[in-house]
N, CA, C and O atoms as a Tinker XYZ file with bonds, in Angstrom:
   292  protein
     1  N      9.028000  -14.238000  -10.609000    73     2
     2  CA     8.748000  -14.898000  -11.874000    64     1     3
     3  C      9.196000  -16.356000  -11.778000    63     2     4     5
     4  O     10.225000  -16.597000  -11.147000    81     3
     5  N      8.444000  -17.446000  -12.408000    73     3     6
     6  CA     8.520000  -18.808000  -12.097000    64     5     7
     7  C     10.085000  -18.947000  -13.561000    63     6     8     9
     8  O     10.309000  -18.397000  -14.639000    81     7
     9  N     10.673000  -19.837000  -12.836000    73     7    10
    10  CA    11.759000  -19.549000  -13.684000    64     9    11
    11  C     12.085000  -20.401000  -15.033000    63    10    12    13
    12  O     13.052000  -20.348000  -15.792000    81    11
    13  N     10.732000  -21.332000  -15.045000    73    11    14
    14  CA    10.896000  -22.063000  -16.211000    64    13    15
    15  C     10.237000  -20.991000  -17.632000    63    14    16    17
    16  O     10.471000  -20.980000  -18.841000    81    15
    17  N      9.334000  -20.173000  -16.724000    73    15    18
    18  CA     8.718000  -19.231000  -17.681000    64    17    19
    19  C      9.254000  -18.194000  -18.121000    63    18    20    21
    20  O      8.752000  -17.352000  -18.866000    81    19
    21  N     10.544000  -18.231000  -17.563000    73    19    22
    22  CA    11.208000  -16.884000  -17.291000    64    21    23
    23  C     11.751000  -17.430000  -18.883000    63    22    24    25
    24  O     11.480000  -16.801000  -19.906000    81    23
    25  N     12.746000  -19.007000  -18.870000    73    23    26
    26  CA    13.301000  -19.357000  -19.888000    64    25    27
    27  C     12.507000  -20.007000  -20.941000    63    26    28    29
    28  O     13.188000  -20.447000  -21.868000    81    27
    29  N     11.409000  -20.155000  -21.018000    73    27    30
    30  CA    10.209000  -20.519000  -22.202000    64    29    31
    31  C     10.163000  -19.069000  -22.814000    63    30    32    33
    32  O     10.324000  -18.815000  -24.008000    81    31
    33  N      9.917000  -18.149000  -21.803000    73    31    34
    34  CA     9.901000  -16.375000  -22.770000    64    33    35
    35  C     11.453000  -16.126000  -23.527000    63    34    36    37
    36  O     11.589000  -15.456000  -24.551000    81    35
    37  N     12.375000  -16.687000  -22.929000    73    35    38
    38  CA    13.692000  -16.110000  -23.534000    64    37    39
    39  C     13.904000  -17.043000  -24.890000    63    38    40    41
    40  O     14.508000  -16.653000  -25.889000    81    39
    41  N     13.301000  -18.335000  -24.737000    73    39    42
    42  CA    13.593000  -18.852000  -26.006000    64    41    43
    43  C     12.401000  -19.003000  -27.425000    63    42    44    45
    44  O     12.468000  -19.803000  -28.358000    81    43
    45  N     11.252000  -17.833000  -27.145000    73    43    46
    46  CA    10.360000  -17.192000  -27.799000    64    45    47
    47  C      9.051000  -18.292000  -27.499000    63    46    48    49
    48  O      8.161000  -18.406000  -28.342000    81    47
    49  N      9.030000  -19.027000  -26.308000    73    47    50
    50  CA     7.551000  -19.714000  -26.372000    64    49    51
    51  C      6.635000  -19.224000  -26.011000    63    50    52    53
    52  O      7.111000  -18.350000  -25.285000    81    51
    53  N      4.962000  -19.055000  -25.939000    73    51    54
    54  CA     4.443000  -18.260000  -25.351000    64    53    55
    55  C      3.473000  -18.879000  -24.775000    63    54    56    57
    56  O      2.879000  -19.784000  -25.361000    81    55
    57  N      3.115000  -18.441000  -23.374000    73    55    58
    58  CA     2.168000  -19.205000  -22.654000    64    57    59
    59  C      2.612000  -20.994000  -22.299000    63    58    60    61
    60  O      2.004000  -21.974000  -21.867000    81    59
    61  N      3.558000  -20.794000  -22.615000    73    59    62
    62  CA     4.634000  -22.099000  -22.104000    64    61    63
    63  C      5.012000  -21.858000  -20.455000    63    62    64    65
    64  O      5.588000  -20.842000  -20.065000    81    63
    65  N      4.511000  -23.168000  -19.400000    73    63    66
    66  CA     5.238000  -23.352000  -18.031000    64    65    67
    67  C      5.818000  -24.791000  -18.156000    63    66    68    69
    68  O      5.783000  -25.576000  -19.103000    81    67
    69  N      6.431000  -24.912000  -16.755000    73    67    70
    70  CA     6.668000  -26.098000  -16.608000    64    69    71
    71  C      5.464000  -27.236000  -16.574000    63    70    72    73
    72  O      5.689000  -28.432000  -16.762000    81    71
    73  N      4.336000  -26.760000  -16.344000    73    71    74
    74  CA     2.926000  -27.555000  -15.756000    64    73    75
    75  C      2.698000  -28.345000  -17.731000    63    74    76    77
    76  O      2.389000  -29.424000  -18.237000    81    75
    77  N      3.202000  -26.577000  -18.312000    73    75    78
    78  CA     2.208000  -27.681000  -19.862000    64    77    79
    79  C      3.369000  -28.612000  -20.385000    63    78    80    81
    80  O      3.007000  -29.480000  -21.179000    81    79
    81  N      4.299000  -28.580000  -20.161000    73    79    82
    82  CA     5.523000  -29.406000  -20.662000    64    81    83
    83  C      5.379000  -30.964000  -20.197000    63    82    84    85
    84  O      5.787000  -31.921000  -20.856000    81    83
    85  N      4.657000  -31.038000  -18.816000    73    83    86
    86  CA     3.707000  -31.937000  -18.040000    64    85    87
    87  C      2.453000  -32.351000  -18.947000    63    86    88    89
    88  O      2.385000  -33.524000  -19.316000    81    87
    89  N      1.949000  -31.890000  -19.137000    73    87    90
    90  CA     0.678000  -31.981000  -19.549000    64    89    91
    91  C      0.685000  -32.679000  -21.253000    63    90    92    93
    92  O     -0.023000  -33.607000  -21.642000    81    91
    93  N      1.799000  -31.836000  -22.134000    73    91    94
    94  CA     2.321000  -32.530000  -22.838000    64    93    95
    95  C      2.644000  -33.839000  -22.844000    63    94    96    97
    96  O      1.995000  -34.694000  -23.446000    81    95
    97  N      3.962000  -34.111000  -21.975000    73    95    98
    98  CA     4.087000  -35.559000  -21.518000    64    97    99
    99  C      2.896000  -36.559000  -21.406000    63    98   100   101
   100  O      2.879000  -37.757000  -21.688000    81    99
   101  N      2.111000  -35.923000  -21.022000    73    99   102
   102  CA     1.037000  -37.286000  -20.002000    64   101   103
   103  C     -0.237000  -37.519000  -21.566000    63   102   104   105
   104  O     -1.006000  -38.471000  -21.698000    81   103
   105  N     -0.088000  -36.396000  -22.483000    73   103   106
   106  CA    -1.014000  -36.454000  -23.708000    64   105   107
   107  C     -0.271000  -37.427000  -24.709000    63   106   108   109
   108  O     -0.728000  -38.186000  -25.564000    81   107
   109  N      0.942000  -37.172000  -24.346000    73   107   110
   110  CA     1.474000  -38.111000  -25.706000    64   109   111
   111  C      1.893000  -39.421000  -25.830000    63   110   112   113
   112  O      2.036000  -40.130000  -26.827000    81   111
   113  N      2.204000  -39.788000  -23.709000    73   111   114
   114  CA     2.303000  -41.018000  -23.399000    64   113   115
   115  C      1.338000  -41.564000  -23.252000    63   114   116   117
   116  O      1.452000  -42.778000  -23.088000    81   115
   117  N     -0.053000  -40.983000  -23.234000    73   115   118
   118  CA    -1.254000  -41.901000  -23.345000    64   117   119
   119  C     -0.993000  -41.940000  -24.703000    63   118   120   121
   120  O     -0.198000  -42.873000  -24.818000    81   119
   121  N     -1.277000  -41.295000  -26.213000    73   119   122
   122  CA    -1.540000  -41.688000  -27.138000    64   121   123
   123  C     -0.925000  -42.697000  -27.463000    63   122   124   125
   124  O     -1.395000  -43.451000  -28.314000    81   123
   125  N      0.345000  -42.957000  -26.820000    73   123   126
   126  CA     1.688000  -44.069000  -27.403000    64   125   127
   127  C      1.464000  -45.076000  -26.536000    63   126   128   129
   128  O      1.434000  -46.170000  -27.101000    81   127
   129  N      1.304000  -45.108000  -25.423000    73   127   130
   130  CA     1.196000  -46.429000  -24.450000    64   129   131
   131  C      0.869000  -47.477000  -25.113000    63   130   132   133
   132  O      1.780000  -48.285000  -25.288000    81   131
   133  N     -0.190000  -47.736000  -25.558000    73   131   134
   134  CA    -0.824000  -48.825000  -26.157000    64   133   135
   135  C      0.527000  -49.370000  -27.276000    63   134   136   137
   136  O      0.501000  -50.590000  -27.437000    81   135
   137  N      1.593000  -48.692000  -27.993000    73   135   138
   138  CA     2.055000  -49.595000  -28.936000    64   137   139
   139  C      3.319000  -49.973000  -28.144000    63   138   140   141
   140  O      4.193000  -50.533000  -28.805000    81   139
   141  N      3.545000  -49.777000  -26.929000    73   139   142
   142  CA     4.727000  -50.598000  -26.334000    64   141   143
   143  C      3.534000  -51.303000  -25.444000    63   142   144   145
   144  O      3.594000  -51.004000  -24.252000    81   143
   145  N      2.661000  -52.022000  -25.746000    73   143   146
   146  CA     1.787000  -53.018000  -24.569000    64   145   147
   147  C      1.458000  -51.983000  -23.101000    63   146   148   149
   148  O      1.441000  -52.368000  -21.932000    81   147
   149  N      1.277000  -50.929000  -23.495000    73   147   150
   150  CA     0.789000  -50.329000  -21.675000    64   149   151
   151  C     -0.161000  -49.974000  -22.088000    63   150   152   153
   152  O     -0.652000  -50.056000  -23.214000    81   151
   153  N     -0.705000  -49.263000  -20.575000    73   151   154
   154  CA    -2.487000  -48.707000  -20.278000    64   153   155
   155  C     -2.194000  -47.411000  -20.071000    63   154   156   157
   156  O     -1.099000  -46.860000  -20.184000    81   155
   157  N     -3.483000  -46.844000  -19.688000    73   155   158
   158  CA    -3.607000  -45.307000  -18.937000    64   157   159
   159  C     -3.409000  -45.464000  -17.404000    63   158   160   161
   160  O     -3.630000  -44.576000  -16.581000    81   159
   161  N     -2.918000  -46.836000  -17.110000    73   159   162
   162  CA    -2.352000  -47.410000  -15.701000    64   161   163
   163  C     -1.124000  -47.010000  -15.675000    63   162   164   165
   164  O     -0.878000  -46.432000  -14.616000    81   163
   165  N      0.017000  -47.085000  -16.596000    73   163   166
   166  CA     0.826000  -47.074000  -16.127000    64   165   167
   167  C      1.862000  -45.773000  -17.014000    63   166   168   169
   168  O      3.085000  -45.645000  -17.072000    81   167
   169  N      0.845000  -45.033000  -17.559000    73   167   170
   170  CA     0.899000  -43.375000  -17.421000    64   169   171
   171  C      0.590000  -42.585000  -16.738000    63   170   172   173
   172  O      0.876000  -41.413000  -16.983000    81   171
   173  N     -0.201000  -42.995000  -15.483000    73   171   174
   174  CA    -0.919000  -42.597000  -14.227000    64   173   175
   175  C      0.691000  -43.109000  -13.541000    63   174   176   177
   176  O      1.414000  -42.117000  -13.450000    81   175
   177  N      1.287000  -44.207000  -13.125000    73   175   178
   178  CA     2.318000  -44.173000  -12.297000    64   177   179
   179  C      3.671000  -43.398000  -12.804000    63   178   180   181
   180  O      4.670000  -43.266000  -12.097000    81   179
   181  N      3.539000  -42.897000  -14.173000    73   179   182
   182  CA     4.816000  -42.125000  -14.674000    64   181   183
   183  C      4.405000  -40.918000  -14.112000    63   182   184   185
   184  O      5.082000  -40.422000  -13.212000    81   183
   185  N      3.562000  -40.468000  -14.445000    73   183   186
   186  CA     2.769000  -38.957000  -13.474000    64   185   187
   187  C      3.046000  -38.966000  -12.035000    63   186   188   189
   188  O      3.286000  -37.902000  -11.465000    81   187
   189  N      3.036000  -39.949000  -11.474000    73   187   190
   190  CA     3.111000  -40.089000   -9.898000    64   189   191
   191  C      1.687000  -39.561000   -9.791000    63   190   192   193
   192  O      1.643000  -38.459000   -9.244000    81   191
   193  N      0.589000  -40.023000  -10.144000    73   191   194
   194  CA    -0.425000  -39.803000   -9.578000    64   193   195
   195  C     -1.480000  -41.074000   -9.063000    63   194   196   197
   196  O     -1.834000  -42.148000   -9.550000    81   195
   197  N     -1.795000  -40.258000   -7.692000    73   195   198
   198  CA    -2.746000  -41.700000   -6.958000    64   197   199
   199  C     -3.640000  -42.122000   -7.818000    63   198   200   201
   200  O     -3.633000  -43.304000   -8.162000    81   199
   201  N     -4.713000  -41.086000   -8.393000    73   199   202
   202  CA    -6.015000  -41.707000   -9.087000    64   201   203
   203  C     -6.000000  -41.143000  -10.759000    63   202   204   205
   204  O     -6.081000  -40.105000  -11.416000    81   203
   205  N     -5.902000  -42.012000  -10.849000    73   203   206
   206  CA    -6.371000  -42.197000  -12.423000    64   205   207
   207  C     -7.547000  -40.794000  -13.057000    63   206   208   209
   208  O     -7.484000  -40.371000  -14.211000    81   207
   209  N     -8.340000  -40.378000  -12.221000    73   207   210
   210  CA    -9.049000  -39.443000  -12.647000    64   209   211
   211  C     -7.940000  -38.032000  -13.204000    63   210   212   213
   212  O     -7.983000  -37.346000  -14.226000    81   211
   213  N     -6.992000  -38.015000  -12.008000    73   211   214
   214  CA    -6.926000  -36.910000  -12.240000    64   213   215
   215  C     -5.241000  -36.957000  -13.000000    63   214   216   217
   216  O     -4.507000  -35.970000  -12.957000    81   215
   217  N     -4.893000  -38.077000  -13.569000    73   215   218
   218  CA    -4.325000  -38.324000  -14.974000    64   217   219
   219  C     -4.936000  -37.596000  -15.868000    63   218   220   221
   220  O     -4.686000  -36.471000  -16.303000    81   219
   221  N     -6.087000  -38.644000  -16.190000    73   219   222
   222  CA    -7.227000  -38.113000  -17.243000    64   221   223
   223  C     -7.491000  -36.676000  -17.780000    63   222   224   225
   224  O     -7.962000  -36.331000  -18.864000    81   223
   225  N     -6.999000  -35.830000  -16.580000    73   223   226
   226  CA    -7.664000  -33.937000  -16.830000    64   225   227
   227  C     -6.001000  -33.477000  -17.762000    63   226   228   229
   228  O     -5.764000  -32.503000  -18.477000    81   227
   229  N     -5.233000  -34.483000  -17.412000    73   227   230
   230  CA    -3.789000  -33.823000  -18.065000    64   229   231
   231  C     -4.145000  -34.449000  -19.470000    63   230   232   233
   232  O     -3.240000  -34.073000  -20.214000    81   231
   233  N     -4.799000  -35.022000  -19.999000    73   231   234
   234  CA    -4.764000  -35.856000  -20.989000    64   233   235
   235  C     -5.530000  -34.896000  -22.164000    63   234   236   237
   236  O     -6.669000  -34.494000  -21.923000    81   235
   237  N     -4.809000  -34.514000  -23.549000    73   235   238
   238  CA    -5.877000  -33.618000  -24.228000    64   237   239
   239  C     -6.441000  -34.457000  -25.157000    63   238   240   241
   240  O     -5.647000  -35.321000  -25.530000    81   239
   241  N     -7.654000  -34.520000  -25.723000    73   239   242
   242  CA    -8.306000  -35.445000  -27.178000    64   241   243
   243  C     -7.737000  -34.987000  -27.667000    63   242   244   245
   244  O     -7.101000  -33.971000  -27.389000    81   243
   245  N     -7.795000  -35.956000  -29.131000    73   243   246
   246  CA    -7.524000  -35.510000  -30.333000    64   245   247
   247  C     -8.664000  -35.721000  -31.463000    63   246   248   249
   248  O     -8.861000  -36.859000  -31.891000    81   247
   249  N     -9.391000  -34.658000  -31.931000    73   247   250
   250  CA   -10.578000  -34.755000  -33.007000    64   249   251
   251  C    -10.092000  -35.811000  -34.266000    63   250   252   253
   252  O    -10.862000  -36.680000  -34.673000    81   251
   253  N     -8.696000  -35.624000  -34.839000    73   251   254
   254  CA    -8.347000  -36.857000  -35.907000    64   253   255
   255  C     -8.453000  -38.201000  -35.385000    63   254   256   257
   256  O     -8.841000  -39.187000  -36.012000    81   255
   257  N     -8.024000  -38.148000  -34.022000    73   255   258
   258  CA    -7.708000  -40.102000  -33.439000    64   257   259
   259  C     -9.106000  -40.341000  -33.550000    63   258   260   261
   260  O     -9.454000  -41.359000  -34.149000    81   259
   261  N    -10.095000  -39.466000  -33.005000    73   259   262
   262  CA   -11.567000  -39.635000  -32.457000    64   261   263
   263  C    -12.558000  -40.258000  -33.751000    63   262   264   265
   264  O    -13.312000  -41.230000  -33.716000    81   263
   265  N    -12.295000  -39.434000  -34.758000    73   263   266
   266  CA   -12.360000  -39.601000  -36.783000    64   265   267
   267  C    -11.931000  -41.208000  -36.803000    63   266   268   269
   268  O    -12.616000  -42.207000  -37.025000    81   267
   269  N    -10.270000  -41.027000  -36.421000    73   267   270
   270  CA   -10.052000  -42.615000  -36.783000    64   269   271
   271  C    -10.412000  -43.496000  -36.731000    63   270   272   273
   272  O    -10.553000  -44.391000  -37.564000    81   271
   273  N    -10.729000  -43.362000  -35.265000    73   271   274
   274  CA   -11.295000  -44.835000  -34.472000    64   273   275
   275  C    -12.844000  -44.988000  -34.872000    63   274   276   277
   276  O    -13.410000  -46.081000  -34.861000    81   275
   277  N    -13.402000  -43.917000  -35.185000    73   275   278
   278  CA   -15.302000  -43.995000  -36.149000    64   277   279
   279  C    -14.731000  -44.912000  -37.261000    63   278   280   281
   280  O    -15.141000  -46.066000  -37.382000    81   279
   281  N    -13.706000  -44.344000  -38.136000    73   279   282
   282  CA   -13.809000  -44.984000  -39.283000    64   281   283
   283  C    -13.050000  -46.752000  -39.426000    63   282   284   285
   284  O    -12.957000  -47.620000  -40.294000    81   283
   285  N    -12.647000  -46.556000  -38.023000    73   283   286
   286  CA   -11.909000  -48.432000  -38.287000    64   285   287
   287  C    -13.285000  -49.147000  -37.864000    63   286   288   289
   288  O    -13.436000  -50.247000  -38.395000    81   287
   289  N    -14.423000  -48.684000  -36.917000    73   287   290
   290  CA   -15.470000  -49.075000  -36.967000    64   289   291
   291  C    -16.383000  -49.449000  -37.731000    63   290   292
   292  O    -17.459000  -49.828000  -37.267000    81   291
């Protein structure tokens, strides 16, 4: 048993690993980057990842931001 999952089950999370706690991270530092002056550049080097694409697959939308940004249009 992977042992972060072992302690995500003991403290009642479900379908919680170490990978989405990751994945988390990389969704919320893109949404925020932009208000300390950064890119999806340099949430790609907090990831330690070579290409930018595969930042991007950790990254989840959000249907409200997507709403927002129609309506500041």
């Amino acid at each position: 048993m992977n042992m972060f999952a072992g302690w995500y089950r003991a403290l009642g999370f479900m379908d919680a690993s170490s990978h989405s706690g990751r994945r988390t991270f990389i969704t919320n530092a893109a949404r925020k980057i932009s208000t300390v002056g950064g890119n999806l550049r340099d949430v790609q080097l907090l990831a330690g990842h070579t290409d930018l694409s595969t930042t991007q697959r950790y990254i989840k939308g959000s249907d409200l931001a997507q709403r927002r940004i129609v309506d500041l249009i």
